[in-house]
N, C-alpha and C positions, 0 to 999 in steps of 0.2 A: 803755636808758633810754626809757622813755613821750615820743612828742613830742605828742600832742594839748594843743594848748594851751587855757591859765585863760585866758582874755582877756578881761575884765568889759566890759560891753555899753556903758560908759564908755569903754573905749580907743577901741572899734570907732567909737562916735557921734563922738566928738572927731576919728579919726581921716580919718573925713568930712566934719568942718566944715572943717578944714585941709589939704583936696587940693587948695585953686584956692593957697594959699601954696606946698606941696611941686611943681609943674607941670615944677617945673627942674630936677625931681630928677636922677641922672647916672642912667645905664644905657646899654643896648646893644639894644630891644625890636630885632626887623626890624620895617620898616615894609612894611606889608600894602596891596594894591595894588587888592585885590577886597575888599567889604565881605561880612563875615559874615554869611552866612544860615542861618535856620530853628534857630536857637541862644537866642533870647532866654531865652525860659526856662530855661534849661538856664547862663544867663550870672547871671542873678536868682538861680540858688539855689546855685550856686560861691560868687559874689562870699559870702554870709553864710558859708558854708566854711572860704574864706581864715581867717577871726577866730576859727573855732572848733577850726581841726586847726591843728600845724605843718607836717605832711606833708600835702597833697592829691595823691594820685595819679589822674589823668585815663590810664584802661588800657581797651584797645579792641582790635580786631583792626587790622593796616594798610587805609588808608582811609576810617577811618572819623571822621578829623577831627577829632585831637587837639591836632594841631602847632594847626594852626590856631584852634581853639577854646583853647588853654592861652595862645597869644598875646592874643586879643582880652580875655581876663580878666585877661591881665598887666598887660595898656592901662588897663583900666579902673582898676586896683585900685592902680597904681603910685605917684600921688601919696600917696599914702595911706603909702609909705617912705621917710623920710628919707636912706637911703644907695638909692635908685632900685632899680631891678625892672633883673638883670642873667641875660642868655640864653645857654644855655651847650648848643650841640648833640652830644651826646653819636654821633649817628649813624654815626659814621666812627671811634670809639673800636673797638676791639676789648677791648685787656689793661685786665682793671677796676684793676689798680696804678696806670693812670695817669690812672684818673679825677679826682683831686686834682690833679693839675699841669695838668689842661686845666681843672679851676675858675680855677685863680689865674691861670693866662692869660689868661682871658676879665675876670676882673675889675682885676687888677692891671697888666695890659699888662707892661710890660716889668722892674718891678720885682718880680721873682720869688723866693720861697725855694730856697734850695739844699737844705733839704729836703722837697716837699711832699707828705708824707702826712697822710693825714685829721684827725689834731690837729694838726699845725703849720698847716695850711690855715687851720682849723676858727677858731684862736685871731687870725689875720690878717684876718679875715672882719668887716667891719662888722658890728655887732649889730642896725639897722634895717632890711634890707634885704628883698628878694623875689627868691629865687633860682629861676628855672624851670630846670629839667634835661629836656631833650628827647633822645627814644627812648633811654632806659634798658636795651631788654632785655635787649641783649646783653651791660651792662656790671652788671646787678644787684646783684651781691655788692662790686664798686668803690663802688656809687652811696650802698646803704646802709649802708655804714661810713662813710662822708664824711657822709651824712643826720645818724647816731645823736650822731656829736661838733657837726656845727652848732647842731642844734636843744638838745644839752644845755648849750651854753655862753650862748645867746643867748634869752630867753623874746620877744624881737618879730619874731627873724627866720623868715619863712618857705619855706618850700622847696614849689614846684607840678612834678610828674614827669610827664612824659608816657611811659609802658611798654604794651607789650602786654601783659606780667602784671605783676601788684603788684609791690612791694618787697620784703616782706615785713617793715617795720620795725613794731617795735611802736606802736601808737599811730597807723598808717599809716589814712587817710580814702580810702578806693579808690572813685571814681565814674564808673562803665562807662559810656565812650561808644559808646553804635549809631551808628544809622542815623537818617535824617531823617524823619520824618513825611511818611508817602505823599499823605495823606485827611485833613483834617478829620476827628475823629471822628462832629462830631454829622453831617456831610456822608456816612460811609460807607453805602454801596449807591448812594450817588446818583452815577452816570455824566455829567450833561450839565453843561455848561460851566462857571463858576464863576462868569461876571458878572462883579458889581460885588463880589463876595467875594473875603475873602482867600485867597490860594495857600497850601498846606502847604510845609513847610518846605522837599523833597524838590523840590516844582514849583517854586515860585521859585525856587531854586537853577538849575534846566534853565534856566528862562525866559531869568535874569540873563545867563547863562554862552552860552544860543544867539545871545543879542541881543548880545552882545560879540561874537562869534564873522561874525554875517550880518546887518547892515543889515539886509537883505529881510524877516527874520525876521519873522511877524507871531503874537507869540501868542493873538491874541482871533481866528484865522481859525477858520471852523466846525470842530469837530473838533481840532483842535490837541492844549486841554489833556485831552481825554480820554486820546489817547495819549500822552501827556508823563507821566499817570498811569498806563500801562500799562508804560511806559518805566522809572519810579522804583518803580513795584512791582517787576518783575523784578530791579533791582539792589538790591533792599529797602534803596534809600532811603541807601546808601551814596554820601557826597559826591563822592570820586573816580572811583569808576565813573561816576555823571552825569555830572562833569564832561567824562567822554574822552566819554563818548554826543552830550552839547551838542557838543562840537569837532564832529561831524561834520554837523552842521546846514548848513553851506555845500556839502554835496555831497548829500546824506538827505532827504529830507522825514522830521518826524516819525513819518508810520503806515509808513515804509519800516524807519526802526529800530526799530519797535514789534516788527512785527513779524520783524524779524532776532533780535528778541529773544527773541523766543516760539517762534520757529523752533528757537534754540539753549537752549531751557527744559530738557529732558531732560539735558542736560548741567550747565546750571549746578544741577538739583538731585537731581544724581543722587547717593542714598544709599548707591550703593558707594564712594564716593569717601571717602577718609581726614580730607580738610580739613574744619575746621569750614563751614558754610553759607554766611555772609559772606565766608569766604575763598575758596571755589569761585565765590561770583560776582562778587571781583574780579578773579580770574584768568580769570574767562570774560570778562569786560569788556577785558583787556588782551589775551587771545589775540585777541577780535574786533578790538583796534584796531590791532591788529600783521600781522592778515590784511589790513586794508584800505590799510597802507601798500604804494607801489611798493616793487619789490625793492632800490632802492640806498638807498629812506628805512628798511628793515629793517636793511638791512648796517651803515648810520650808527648805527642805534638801538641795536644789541646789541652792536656796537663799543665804543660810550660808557659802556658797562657798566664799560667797565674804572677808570674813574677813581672815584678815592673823594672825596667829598666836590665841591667844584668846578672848575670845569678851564678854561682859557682857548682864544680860537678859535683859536691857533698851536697847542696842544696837542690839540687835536682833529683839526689838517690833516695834522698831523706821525702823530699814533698812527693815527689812523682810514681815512688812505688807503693804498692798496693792492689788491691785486685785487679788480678790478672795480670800485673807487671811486677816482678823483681827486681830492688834493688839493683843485684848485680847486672840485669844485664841493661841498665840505663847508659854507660857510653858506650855500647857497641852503636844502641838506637840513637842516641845523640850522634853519633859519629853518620851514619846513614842520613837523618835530618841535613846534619851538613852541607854534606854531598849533596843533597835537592836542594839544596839554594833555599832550604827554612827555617836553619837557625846558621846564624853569624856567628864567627870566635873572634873575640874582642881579647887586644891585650894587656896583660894587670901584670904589675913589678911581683906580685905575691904569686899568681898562680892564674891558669887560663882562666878565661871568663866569656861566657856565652848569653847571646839575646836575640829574641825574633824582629825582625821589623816590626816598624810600627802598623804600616798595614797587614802584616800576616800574622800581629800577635793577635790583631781586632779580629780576624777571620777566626784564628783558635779559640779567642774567647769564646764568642760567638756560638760554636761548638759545643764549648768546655758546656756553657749555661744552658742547652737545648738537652742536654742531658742528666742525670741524678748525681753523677759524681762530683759538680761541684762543687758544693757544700762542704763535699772529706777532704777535696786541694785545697782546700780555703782554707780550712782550720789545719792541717798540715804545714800550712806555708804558715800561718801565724806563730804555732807552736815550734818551729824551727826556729824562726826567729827572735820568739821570745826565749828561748834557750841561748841565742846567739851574745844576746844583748846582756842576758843576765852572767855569762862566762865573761866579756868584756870588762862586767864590773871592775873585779879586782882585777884587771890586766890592764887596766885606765891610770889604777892608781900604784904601778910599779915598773919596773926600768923598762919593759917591752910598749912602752904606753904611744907611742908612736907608731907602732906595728899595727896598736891594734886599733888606733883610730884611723887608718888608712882601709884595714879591712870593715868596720864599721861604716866607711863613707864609701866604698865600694859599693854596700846595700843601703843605704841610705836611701832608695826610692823604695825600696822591699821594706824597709822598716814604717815607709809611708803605708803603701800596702796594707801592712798585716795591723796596721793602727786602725783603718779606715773601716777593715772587716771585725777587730774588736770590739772597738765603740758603737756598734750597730750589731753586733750580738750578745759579749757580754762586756760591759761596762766595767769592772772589775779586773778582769784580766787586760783590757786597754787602759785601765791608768796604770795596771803596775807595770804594762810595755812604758807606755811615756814615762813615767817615774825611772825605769833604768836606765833609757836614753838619757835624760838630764845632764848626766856627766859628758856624755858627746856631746849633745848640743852647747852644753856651755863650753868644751873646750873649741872647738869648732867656729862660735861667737852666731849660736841658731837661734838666735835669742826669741825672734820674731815667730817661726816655726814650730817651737818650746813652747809661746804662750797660746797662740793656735791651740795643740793638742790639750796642752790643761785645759784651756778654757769650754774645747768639746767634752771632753772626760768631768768637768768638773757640772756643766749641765746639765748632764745625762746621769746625775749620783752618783758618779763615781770619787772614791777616794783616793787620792794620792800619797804616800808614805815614800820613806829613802829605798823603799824595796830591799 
């Protein structure tokens, strides 16, 4: 079925005049900590979008600032839906069958169907709402059969996707996000300073992000933004490369990483290379930031790889120390990660909670696997978890049982994780993981995800018991 929607320029105007009434709407946006740059335009001609597609797919290469950019339009555009703008990150999904039961999760909390596939979902779905679906790629074919039944049942609800490639749903609005704007255009060929002019989207972004990063920072010293645009040409203008570039302003002068940049140009455009262009200089961008870490902030970094989704700082001392790294000194290293723009702190009612991107977790992986130590994080990360799930037991089934289904669903993609590495080494130990889970998932209503895991574990010989 066709999702571009009829929406008469009537719905659209009214439903501008009554966003200061909708303000209260319910939803789940994350709240954004650094203000969007070098986006305006690009927000000005989404926002008419929203009214014209029901499907907008925001598809780009990694890092180039979709998450972000689909957010800041969700912000704007939310009052404007009577059932709220609800965010639903797809990044830690794998099997598209359960892209339906991770919507109803996010929107229904705890009142779940016991069956949700795409029309039982579809049909429980408020009719006014703004569904953003973030990094799609991997679950594609989940995403778009859940798209086809929402938008056929509902003409106001909309759905914003964020994918590397399209949907492919008919009727699908695909608007490719780049890079930021290096130059000024009417400003290109002009090298000297900017003044009292405004910054391209690509500068201010470095500016913003170096001045967070160093006091001292001064970006009107002679020279600066010249190379700050030597800087954001060579990552053509690509937000997350900047961003790791800025991080290192407290140790770099600008024309030091200009030219670290230019230095390693042959590389990021070298045309034997397989990767598209933007993706060769992200990954030049992250190998320069992974060469500049000390050796025990590398071991933490591709160690962390191993979690999916977010991870707490007991679970990071417990999986991540080991040769050559302590325990103890796991948050100071986390804390320096921070600071270079490669792991995120994410906030939980319970206690902080940290995760890499998704493109910088794929680079650590990457890493983690090119070397011997994988194997020992792997079974680290399982047995952590399998320790998590088995304490949970009895705290499921007594007065704190609330608590600790919040901290269960917290790892809830960790617990996917450490199933995925059981059942593919020992079968034994992944059904008595899934057999502990059981009581989450049924409280939860995972019903669908539950039979999944048995049904691998029960394949594979393994037995199940009440654990």
């Amino acid at each position: 079925m066709p999702v571009d929607g009829e929406v008469p320029f009537l719905i659209e105007q009214t439903a501008t005049q009554t966003s200061e009434q909708r303000d209260d709407a319910p939803g789940n946006l994350p709240v954004q900590l650094t203000r969007l740059v070098g986006r305006d335009a690009a927000l000005g001609e989404l926002r008419s979008l929203v009214w014209r597609t029901r499907l907008l797919t925001l598809s780009g290469p990694g890092g180039a600032g979709k998450t972000r950019l689909a957010n800041a339009l969700a912000a704007e555009v939310r009052p404007d839906f009577v059932g709220g703008a609800w965010w639903v990150d797809l990044s830690t999904t794998l099997e598209p069958g359960l892209v339906p039961q991770v919507v109803a999760a996010t929107i229904f909390e705890r009142d779940l169907t016991s069956d949700p596939s795409p029309a039982v979902v579809a049909r429980r779905v408020p009719e006014s709402i703004l569904l953003v679906l973030d990094n799609c790629e991997q679950v594609v074919d989940g995403v778009a059969d859940l798209v086809v039944e929402l938008v056929g049942r509902s003409p106001s609800l909309r759905v914003i996707a964020t994918s590397r490639r399209p949907l492919g749903v008919p009727g699908e609005q695909v608007w490719r996000v780049g890079g930021l704007a290096v130059e000024d255009p009417e400003d290109a060929g002009d090298t000297d300073d900017a003044g009292d002019e405004p910054d391209a989207g690509a500068v201010s972004l470095f500016v913003e992000r170096a001045v967070e990063a160093s006091s001292r920072f001064d970006p009107d010293a002679p020279g600066v933004r010249e190379n700050i645009r030597r800087i954001c040409g060579w990552l053509d203008g690509m937000p997350l490369a900047i961003e790791l570039a800025a991080a290192r302003v407290p140790v770099l002068s600008v024309a030091q990483i200009a030219d670290r940049l230019e230095h390693a140009g042959s590389v990021l455009r070298n045309p034997g290379r397989l990767a598209p262009e933007r993706h060769r200089t992200l990954d030049s961008m992250l190998d320069w930031s992974h060469q500049l870490l000390e050796p025990e902030e590398q071991r933490l970094f591709r160690r962390l790889s191993v979690f999916r989704g977010s991870f707490s700082l007991a679970a990071a001392e417990f999986v991540c120390a080991g040769y050559l790294l302590d325990a103890a000194d796991v948050l100071d290293l986390l804390a320096i990660l921070i600071d270079r723009s490669l792991v995120q702190v994410v906030d939980h009612p319970q206690e902080p909670r940290y995760r890499l991107l998704v493109t910088v977790r794929q680079y650590a992986a990457a890493k983690l696997w090119d070397g011997p130590e994988a194997p020992t994080v792997s079974w680290r990360h399982a047995e952590f978890f399998v320790g998590l799930a088995a304490r949970a037991k009895s705290g499921l089934g007594g007065t704190d049982q609330l608590a600790w289904l919040e901290r269960l669903e917290a790892d809830h993609d960790n617990f996917g994780a450490a199933l995925d590495w059981l059942l593919a080494e020992s079968v034994e130990d992944g059904a008595r993981l899934a057999s502990l889970l059981w009581p989450f998932w049924y409280r939860r209503g995972f019903y669908r995800e539950a039979q999944m895991w048995f049904e691998q574990a029960l394949a594979r010989g393994g037995e199940l018991s009440d654990a």
